[in-house]
N, CA, C and O atoms as a MOPAC input file, in Angstrom:
PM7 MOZYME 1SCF
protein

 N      7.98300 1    16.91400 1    10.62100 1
 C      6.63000 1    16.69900 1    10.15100 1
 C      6.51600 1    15.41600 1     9.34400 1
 O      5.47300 1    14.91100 1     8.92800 1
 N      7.66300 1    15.00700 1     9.20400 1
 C      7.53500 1    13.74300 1     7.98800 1
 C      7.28900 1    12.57000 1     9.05500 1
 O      7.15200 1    11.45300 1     8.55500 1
 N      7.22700 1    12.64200 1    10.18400 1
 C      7.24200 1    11.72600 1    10.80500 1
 C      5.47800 1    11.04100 1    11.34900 1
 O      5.05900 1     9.91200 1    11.60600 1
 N      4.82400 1    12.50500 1    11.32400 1
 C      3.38800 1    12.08400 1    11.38100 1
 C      2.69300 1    12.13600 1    10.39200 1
 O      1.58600 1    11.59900 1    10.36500 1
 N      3.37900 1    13.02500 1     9.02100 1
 C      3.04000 1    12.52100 1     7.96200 1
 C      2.60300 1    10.96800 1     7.15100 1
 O      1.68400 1    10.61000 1     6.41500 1
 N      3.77500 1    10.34200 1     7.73000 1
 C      3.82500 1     9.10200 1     7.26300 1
 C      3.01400 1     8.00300 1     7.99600 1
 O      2.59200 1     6.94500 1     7.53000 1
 N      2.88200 1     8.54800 1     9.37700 1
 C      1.82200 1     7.45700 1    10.16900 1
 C      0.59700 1     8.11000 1     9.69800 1
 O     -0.21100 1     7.26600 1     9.31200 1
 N      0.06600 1     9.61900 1     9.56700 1
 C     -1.32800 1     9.63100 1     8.97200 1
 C     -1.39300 1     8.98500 1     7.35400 1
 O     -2.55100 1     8.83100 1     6.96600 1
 N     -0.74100 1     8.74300 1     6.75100 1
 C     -0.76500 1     8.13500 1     5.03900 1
 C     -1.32800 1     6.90500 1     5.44800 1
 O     -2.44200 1     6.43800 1     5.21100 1
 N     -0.09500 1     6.32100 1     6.29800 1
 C     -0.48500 1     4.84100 1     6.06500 1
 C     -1.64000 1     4.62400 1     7.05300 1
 O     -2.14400 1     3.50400 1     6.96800 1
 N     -2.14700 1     5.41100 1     7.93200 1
 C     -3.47700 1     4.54500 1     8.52800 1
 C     -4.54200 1     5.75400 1     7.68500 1
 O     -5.33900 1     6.30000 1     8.44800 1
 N     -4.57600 1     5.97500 1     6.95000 1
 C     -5.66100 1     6.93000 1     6.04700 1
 C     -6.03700 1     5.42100 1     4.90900 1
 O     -7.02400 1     4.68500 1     4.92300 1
 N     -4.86200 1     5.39200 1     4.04800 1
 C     -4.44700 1     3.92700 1     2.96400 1
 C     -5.09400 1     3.13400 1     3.45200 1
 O     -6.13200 1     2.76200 1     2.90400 1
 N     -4.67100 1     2.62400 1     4.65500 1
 C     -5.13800 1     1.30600 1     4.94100 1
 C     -6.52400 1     1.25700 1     5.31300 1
 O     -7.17200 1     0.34000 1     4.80800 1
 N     -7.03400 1     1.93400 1     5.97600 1
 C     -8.74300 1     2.43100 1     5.98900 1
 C     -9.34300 1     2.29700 1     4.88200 1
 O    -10.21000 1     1.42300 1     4.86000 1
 N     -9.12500 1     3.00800 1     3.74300 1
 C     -9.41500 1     3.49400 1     2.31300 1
 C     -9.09300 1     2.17000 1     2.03200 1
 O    -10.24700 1     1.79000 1     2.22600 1
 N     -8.65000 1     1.38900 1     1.81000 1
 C     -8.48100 1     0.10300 1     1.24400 1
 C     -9.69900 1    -0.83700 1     1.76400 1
 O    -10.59900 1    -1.40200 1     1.14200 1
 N     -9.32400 1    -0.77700 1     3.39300 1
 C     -9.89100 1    -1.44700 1     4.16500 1
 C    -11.78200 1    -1.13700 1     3.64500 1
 O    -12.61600 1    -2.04000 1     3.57400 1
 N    -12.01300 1     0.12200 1     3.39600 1
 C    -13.38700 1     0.53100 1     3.11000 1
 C    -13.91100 1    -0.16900 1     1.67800 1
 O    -15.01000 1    -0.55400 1     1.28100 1
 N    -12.69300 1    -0.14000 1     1.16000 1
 C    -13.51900 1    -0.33200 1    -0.43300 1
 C    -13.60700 1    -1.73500 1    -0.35800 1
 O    -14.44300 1    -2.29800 1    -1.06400 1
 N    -12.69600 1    -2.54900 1     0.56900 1
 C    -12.69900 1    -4.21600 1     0.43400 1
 C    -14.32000 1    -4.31700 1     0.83700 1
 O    -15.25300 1    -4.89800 1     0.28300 1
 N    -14.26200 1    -3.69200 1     1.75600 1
 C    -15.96100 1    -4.12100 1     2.65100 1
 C    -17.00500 1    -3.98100 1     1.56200 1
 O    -17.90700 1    -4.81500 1     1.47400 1
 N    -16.89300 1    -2.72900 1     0.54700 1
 C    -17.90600 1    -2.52500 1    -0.41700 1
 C    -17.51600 1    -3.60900 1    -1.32900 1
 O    -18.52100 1    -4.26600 1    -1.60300 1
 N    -16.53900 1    -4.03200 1    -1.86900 1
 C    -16.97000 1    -5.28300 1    -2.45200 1
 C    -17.40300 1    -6.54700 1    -2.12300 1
 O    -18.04500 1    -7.36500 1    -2.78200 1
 N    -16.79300 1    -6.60000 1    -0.60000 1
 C    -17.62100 1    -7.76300 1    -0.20300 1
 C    -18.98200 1    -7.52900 1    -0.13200 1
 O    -19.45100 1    -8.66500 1    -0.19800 1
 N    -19.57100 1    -7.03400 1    -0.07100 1
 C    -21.24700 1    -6.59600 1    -0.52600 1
 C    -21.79100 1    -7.46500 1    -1.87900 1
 O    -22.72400 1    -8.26300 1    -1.97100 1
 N    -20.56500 1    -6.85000 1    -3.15900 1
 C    -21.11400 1    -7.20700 1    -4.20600 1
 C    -20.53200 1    -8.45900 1    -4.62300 1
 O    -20.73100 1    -8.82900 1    -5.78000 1
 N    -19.69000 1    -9.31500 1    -3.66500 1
 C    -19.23100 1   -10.39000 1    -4.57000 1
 C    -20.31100 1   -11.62700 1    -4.00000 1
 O    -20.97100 1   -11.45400 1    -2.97500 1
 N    -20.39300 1   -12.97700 1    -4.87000 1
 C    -21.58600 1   -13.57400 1    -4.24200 1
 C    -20.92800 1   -15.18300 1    -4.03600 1
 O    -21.40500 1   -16.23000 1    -3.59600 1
 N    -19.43000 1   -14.74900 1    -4.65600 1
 C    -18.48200 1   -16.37700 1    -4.83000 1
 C    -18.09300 1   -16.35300 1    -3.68800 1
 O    -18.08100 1   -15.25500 1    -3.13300 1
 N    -17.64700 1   -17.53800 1    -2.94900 1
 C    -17.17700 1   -17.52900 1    -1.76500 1
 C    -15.86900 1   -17.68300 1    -1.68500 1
 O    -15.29900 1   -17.78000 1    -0.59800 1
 N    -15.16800 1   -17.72700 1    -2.98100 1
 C    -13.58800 1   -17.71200 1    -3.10900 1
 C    -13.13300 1   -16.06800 1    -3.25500 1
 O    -12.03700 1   -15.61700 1    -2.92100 1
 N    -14.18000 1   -15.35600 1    -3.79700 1
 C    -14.05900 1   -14.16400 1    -4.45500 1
 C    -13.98100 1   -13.13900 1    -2.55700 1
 O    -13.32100 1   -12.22400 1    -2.06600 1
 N    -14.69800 1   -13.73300 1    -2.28500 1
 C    -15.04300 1   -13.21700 1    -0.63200 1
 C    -13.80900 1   -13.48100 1    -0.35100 1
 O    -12.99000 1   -12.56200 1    -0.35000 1
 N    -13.48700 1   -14.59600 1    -0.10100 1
 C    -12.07200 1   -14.87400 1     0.44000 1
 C    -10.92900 1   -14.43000 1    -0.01700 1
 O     -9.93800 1   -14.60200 1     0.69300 1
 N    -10.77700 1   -13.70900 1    -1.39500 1
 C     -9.61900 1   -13.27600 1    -1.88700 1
 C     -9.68400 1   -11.49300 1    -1.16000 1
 O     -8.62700 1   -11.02000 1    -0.74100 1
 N    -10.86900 1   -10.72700 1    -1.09100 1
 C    -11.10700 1    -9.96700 1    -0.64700 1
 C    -10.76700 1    -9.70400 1     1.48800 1
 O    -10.26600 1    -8.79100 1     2.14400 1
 N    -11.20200 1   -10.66700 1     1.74200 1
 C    -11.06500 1   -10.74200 1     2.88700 1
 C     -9.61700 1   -11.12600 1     3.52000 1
 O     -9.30400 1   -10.94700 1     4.69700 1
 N     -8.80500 1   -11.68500 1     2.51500 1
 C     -7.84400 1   -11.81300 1     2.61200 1
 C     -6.60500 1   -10.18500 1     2.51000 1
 O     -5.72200 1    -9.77300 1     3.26300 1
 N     -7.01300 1    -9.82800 1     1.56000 1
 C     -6.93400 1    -8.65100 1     1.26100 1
 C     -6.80900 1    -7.35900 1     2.18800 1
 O     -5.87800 1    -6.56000 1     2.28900 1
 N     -8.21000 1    -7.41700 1     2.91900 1
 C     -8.34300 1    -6.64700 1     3.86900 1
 C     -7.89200 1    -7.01100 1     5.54000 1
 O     -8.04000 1    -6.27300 1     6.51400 1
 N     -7.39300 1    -8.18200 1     5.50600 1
 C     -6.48200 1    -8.88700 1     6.37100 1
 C     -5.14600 1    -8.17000 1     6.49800 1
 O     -4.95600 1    -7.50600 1     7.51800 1
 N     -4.17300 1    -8.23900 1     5.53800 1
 C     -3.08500 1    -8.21700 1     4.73400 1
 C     -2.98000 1    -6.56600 1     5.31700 1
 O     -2.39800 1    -6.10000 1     6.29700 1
 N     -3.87300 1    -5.88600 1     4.17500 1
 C     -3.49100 1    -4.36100 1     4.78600 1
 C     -4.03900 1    -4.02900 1     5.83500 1
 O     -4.07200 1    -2.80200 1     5.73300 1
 N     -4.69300 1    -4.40600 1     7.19500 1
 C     -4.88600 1    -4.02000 1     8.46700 1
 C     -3.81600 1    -4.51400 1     8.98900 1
 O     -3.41600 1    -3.61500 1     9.72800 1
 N     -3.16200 1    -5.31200 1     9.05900 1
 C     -1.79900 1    -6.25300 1     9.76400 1
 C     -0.69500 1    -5.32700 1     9.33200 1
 O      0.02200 1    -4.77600 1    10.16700 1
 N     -0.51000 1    -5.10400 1     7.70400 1
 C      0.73300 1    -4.24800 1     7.13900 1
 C      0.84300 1    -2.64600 1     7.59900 1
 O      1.85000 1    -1.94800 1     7.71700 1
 N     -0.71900 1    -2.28500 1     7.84000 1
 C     -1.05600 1    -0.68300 1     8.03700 1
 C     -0.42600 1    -0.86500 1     9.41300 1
 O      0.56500 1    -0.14000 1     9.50500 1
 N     -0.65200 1    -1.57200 1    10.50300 1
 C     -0.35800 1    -1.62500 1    11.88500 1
 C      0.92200 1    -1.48100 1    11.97200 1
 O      1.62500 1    -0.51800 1    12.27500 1
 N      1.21900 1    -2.87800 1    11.57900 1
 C      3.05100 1    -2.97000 1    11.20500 1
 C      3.81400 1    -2.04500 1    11.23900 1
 O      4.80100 1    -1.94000 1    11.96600 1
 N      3.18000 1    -0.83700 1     9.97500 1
 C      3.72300 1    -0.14700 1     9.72300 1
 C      4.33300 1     1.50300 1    10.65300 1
 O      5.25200 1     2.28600 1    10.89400 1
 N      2.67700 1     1.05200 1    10.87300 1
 C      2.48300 1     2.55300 1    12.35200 1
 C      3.70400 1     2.20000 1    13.15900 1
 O      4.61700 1     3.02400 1    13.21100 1
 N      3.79700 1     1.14800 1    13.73900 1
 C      4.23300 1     0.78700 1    15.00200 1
 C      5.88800 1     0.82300 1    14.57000 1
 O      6.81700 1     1.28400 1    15.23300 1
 N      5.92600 1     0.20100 1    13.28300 1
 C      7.87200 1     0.42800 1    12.80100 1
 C      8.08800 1     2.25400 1    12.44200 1
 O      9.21800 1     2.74100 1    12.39700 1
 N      7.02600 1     2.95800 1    12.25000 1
 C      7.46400 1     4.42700 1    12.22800 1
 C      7.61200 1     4.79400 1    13.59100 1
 O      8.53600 1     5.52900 1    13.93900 1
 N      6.81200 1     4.36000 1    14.35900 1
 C      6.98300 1     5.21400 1    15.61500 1
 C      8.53300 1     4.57600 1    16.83900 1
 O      9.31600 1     5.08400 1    17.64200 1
 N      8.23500 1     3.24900 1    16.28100 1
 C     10.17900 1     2.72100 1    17.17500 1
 C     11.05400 1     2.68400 1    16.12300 1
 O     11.79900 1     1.71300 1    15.99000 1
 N     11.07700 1     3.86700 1    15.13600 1
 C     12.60300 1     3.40600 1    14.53400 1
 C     13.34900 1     4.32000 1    15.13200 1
 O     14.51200 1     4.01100 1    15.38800 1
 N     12.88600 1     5.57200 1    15.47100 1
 C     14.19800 1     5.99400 1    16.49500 1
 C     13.94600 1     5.84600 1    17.79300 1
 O     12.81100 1     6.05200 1    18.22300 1
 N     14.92500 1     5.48400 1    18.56700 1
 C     15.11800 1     5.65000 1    20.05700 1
 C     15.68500 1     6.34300 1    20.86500 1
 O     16.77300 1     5.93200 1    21.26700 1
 N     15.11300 1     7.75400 1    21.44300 1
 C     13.69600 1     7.66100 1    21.45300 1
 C     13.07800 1     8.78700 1    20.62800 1
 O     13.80700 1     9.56500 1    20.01300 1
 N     11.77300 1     8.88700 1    20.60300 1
 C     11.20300 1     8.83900 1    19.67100 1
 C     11.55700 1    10.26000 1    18.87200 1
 O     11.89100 1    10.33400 1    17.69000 1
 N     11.38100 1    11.53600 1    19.94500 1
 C     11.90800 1    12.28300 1    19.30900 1
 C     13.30400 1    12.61400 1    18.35700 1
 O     13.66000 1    13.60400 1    17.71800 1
 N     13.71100 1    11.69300 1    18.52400 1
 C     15.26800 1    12.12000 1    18.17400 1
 C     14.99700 1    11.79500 1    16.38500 1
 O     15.84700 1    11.94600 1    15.50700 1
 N     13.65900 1    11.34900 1    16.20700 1
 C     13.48700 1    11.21600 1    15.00800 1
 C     13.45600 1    12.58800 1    14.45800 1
 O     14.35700 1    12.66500 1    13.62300 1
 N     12.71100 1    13.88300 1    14.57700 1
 C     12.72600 1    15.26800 1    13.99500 1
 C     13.81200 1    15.96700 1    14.96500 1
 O     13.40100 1    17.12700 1    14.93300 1
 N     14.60300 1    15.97400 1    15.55300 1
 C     15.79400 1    16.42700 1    16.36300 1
 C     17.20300 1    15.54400 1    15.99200 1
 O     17.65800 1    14.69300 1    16.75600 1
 N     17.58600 1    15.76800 1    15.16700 1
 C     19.04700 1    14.44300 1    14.51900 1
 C     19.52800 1    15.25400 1    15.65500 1
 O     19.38300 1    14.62300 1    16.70100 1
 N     20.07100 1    16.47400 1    15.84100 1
 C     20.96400 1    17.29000 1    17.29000 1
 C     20.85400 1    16.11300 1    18.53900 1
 O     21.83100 1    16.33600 1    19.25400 1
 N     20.27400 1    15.24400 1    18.96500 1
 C     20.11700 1    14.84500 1    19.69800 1
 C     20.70900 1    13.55700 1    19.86900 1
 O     20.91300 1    13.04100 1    18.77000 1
 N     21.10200 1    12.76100 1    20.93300 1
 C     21.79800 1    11.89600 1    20.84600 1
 C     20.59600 1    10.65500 1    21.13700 1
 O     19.92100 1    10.53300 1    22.15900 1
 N     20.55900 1     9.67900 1    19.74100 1
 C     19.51600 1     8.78200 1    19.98000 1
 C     19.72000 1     7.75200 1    18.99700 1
 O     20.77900 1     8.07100 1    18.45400 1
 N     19.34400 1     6.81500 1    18.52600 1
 C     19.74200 1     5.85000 1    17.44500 1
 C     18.40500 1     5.78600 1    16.82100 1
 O     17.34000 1     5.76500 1    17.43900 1
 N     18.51800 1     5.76500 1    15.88000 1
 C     17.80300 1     5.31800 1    14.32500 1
 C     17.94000 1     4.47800 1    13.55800 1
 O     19.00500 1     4.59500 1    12.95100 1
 N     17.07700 1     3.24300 1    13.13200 1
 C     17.63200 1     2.16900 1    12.44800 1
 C     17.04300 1     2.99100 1    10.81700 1
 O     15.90500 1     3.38800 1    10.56700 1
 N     18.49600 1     3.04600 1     9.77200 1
 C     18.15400 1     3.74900 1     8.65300 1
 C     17.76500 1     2.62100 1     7.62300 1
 O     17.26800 1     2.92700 1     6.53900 1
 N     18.05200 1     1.01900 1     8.06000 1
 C     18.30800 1     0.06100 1     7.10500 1
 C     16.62500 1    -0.31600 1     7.60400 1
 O     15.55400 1    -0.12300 1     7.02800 1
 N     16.90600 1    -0.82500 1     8.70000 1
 C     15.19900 1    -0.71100 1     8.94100 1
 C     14.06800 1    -0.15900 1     8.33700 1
 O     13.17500 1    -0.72300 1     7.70500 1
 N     14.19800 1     0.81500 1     8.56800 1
 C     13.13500 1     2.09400 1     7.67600 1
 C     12.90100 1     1.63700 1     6.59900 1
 O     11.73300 1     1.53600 1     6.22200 1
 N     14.13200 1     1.17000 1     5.68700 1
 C     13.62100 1     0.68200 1     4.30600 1
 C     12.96700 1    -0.27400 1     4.25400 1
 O     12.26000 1    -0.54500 1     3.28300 1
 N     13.08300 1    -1.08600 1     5.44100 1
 C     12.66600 1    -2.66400 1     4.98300 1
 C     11.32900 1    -2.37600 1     5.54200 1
 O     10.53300 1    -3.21300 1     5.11400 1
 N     10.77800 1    -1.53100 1     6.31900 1
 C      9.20800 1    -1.53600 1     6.59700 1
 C      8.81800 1    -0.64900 1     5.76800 1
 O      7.59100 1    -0.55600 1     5.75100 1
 N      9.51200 1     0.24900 1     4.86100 1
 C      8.76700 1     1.03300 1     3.67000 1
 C      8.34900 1    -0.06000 1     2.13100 1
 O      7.25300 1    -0.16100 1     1.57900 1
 N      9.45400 1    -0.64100 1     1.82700 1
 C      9.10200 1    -1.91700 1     0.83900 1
 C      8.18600 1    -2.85300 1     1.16500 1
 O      7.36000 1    -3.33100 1     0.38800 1
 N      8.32800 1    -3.12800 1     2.34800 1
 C      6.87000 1    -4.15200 1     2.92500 1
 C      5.69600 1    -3.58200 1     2.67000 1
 O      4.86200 1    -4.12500 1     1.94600 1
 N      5.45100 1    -2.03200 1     3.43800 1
 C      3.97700 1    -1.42200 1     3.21000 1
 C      4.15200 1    -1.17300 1     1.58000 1
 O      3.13700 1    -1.43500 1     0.93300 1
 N      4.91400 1    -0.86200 1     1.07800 1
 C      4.57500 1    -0.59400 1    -0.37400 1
 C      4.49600 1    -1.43600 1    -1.59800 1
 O      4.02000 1    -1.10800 1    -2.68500 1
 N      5.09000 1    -2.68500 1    -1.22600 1
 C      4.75600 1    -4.18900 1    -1.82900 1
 C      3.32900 1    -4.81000 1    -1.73800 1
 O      2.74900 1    -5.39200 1    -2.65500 1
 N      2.76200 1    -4.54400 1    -0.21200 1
 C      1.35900 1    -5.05700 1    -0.09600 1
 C      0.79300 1    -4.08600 1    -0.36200 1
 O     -0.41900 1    -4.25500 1    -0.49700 1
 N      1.18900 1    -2.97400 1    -0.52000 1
 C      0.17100 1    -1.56000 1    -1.16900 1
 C     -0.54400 1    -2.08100 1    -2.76500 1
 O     -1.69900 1    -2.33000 1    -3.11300 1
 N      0.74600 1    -2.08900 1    -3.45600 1
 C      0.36200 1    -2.51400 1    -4.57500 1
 C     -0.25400 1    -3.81700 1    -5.17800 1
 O     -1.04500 1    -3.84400 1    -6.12100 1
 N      0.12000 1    -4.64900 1    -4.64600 1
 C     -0.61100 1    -5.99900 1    -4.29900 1
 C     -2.26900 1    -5.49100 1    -4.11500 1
 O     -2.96400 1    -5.31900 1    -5.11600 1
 N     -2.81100 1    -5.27300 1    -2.71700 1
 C     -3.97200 1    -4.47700 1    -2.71700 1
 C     -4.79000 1    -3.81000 1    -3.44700 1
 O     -6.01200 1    -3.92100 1    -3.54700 1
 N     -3.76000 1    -2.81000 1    -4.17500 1
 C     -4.35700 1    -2.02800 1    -5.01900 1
 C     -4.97200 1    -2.62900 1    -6.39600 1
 O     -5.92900 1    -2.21400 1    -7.04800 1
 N     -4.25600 1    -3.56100 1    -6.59300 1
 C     -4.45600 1    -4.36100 1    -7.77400 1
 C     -5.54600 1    -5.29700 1    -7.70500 1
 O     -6.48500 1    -5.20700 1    -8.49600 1
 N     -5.48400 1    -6.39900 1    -6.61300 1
 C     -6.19500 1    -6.56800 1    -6.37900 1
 C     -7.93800 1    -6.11000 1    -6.13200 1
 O     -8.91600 1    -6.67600 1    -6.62000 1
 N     -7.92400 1    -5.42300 1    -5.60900 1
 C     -9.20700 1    -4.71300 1    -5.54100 1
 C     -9.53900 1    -4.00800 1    -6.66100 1
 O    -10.74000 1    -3.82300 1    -6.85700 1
 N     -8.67600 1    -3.53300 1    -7.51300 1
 C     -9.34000 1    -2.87400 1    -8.32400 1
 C     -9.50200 1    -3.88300 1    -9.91400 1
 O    -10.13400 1    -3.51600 1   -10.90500 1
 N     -8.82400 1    -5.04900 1    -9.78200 1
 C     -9.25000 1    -6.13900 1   -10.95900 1
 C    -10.15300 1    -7.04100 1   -10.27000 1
 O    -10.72800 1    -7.50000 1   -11.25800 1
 N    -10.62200 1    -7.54900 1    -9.39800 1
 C    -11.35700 1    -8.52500 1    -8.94700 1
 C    -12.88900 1    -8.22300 1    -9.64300 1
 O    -13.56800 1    -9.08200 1   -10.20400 1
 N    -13.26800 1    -6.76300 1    -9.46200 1
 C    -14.28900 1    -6.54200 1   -10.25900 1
 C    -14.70100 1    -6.34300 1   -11.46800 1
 O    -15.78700 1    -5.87500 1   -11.81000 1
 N    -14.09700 1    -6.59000 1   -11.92700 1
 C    -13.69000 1    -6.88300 1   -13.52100 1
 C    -13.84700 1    -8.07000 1   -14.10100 1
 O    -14.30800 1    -8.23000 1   -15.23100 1
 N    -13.34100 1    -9.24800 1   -13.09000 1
 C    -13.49200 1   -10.46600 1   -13.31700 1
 C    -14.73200 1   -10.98300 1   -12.70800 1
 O    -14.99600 1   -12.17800 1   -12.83900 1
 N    -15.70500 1   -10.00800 1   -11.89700 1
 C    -16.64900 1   -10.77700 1   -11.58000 1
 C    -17.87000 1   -10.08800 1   -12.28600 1
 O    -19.04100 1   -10.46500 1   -12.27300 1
 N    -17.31200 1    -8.96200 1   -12.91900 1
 C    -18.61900 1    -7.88000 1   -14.49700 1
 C    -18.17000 1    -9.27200 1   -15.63500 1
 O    -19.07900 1    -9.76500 1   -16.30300 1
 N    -17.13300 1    -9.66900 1   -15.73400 1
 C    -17.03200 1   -10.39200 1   -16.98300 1
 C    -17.84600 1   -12.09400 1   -16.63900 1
 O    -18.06300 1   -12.89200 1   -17.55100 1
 N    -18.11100 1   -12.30400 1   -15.53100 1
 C    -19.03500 1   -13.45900 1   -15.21300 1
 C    -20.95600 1   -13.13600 1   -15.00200 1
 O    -21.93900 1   -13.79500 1   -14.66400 1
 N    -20.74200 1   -12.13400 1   -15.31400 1
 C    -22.51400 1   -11.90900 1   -15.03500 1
 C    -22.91100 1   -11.71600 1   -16.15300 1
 O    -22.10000 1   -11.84900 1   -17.06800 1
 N    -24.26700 1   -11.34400 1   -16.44800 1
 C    -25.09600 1   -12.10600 1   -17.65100 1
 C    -25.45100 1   -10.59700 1   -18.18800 1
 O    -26.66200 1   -10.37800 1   -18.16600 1
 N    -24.63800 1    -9.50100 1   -18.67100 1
 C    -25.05200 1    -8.68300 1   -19.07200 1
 C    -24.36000 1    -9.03000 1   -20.54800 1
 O    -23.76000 1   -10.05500 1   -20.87100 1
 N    -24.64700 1    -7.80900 1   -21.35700 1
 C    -24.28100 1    -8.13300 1   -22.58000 1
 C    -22.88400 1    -7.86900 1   -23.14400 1
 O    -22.27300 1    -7.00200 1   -22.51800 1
 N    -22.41300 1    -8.26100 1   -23.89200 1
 C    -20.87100 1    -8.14200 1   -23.98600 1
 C    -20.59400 1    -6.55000 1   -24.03900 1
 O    -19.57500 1    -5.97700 1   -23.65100 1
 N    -21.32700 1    -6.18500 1   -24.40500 1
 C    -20.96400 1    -4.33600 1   -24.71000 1
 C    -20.89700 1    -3.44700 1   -23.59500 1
 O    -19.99600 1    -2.62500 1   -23.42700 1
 N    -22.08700 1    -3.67100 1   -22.66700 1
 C    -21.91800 1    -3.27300 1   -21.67400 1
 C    -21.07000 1    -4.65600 1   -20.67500 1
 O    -21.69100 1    -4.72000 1   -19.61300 1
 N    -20.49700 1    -5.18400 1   -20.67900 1
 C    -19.38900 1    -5.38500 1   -19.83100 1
 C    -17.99600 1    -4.73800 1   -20.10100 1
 O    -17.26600 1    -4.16200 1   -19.29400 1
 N    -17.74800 1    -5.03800 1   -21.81600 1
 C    -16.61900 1    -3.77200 1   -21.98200 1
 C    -16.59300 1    -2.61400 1   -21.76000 1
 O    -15.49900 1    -2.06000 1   -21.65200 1
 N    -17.96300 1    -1.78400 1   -21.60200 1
 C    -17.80000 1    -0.43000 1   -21.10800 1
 C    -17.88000 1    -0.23500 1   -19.83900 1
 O    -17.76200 1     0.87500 1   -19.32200 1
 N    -18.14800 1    -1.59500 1   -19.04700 1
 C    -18.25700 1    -1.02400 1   -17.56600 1
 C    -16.49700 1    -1.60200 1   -17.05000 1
 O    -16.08800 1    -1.24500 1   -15.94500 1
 N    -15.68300 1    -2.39900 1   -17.87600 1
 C    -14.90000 1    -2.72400 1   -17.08100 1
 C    -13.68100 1    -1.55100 1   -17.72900 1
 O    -12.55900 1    -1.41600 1   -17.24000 1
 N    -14.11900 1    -0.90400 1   -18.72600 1
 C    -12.80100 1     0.04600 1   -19.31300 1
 C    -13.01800 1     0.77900 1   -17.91500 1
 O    -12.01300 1     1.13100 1   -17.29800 1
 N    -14.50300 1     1.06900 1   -17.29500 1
 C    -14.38600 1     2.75100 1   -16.43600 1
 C    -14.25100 1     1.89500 1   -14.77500 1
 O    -14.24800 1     2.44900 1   -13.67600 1
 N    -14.17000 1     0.70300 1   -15.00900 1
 C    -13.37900 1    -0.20800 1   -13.54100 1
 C    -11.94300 1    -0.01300 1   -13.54800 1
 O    -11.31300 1     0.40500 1   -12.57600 1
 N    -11.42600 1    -0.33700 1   -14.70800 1
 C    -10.00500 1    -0.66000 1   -14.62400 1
 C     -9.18400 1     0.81100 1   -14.45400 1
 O     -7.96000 1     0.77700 1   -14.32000 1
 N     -9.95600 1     2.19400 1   -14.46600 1
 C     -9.64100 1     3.43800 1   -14.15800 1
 C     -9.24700 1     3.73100 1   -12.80100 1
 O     -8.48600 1     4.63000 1   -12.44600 1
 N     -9.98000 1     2.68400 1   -11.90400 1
 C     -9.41100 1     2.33400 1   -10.63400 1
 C     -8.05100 1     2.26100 1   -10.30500 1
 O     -7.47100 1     2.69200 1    -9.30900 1
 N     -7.60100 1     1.62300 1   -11.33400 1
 C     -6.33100 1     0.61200 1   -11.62200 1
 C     -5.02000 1     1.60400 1   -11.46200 1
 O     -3.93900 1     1.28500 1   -10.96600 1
 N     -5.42900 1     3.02900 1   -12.06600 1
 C     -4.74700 1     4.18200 1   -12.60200 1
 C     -4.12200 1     4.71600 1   -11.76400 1
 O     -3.46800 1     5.72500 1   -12.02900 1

């Protein structure tokens, strides 16, 4: 089960990422700010794919991934190196998206009080 476990996470993640980038591109109005976003949502559609596609050929063949009884090869060194990749640009992402709006509440013309209270319950994102 860990095996479709891990392909439904990462294309659930990468959606969910992919969704919230789109809602900020809505609200951002900089065109660098767009681009850091879009970049963003680049990054984890390419890494989410990546990732699908290195869960489903790391063993050959495929079943022999939930059947070890079986005679098949598994790259175990592999596995790690496409789990640190998705989970390096995970966090990258995550960060990203969830400070960008923070930095663009602290450029708009509201008043200092309400920008500190809207970016304490932004940066909860962060969490």
């Amino acid at each position: 089960m860990l095996f479709l476990e891990s392909i439904s996470y990462a294309i659930t993640m990468a959606l969910a990422r992919i969704s919230i980038g789109l809602l900020l591109l809505r609200l951002m109005a900089n065109k660098v700010e767009k681009g850091i976003v879009w970049f963003t949502i680049a990054i984890n559609a390419g890494v989410g794919i990546f990732f699908v596609v290195w869960q489903i050929t790391n063993c050959s063949p495929v079943w022999a991934y939930w059947h070890p009884e079986l005679t098949g090869l598994c790259r175990d060194q592999g596995f790690l190196l496409g789990v640190y990749i998705h989970s390096g640009t995970s966090i990258f992402s995550d960060w990203t998206l969830s400070l960008l709006p923070i930095y663009v509440l602290y450029r708009s013309n509201l008043d200092r009080k309400t920008r500190i209270g809207c970016s304490v319950v932004l940066s909860l994102g962060a969490v």
